[in-house]
Backbone as numpy.savetxt, mean C-alpha at the origin, in Angstrom:
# Nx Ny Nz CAx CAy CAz Cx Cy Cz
9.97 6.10 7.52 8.94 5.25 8.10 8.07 4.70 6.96
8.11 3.25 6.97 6.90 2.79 6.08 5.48 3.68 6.19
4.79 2.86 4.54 3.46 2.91 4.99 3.23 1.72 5.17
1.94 1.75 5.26 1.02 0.25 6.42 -0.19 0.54 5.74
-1.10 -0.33 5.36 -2.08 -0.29 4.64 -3.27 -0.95 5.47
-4.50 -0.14 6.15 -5.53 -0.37 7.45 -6.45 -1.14 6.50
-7.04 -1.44 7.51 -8.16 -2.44 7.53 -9.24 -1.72 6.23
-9.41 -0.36 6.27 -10.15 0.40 4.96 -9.87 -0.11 3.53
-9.18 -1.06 3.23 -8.47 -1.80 1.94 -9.53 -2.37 1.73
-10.21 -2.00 0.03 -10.76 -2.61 -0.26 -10.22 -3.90 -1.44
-8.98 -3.84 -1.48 -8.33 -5.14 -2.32 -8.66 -4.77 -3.85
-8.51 -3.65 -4.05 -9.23 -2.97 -5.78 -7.80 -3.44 -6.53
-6.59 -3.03 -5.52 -5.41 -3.13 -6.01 -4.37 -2.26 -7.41
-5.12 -0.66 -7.09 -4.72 0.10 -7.52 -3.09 0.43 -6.96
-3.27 0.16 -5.71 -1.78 0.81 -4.83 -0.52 -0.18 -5.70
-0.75 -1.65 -5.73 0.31 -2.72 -6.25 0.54 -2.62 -6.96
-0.02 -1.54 -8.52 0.81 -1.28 -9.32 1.10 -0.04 -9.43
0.58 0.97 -8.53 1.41 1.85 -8.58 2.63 2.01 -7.63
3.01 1.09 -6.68 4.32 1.50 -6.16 5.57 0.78 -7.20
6.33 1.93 -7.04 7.55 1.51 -8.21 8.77 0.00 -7.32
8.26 0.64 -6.44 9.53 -0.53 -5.34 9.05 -2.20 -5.96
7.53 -2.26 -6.24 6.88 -3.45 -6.18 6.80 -3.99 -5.01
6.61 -3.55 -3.60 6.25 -4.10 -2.37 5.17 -4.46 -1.73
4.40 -4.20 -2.66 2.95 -4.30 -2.56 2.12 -5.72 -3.23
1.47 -6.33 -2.38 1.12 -7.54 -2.83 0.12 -8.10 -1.94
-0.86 -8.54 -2.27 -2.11 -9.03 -2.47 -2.12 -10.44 -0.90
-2.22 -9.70 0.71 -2.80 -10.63 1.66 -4.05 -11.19 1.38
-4.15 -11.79 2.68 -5.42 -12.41 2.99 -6.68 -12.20 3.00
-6.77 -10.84 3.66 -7.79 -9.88 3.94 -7.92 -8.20 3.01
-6.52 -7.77 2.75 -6.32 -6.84 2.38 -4.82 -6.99 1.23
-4.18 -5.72 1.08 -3.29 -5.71 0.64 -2.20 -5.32 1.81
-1.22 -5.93 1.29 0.35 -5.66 2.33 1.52 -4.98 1.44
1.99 -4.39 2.33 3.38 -3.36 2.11 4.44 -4.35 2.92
5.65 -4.70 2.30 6.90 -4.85 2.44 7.54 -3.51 2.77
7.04 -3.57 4.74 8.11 -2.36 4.84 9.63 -2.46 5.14
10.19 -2.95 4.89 12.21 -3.72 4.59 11.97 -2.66 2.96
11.53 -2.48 2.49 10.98 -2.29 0.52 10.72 -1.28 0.49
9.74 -0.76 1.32 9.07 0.98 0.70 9.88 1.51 1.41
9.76 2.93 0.28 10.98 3.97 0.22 10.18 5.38 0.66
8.91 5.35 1.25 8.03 6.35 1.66 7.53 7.44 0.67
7.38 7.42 -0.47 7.29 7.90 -1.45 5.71 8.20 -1.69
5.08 7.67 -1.45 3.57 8.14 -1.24 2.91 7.91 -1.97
3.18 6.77 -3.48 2.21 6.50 -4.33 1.52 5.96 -4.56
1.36 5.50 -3.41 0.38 4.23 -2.79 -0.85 4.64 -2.43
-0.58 5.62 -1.86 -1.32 6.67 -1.14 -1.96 7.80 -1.95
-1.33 7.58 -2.95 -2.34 8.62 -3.89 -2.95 8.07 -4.54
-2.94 6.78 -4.63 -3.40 6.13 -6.01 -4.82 5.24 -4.92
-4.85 5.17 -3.90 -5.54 4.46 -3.01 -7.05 5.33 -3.14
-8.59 4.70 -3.87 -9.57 5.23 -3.45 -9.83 5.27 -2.06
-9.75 4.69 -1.53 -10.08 4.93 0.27 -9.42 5.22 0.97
-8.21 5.71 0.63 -6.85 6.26 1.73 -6.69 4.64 2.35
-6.36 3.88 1.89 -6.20 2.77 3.27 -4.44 2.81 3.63
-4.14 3.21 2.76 -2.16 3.49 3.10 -2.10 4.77 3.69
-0.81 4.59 4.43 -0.87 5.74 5.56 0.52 5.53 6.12
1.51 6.46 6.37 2.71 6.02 7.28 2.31 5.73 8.91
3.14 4.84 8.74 3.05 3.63 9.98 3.50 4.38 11.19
């Protein structure tokens, strides 16, 4: 199961370079996960000051 990155995104954009897949990239409001791309690996999620990644 992907993660999904909530509305808590503050767009710092720590998560986009830490996922190795590179699925991570810079929306409108927040940041977005290419879930077809993430491999559930969780480094998104560690690297996130506000927890905003989370499996979906």
């Amino acid at each position: 199961m992907a993660y999904k990155i909530s509305e808590d995104c503050i767009s710092c954009g720590a998560c986009e370079s830490a996922c190795p897949q590179g699925c991570i990239s810079a929306g409108d409001a927040k940041f977005e996960i290419d879930a077809d791309n993430c491999i559930d690996c969780g480094a998104c999620a560690a690297t996130c000051p506000v927890a905003a990644p989370a499996q979906a």
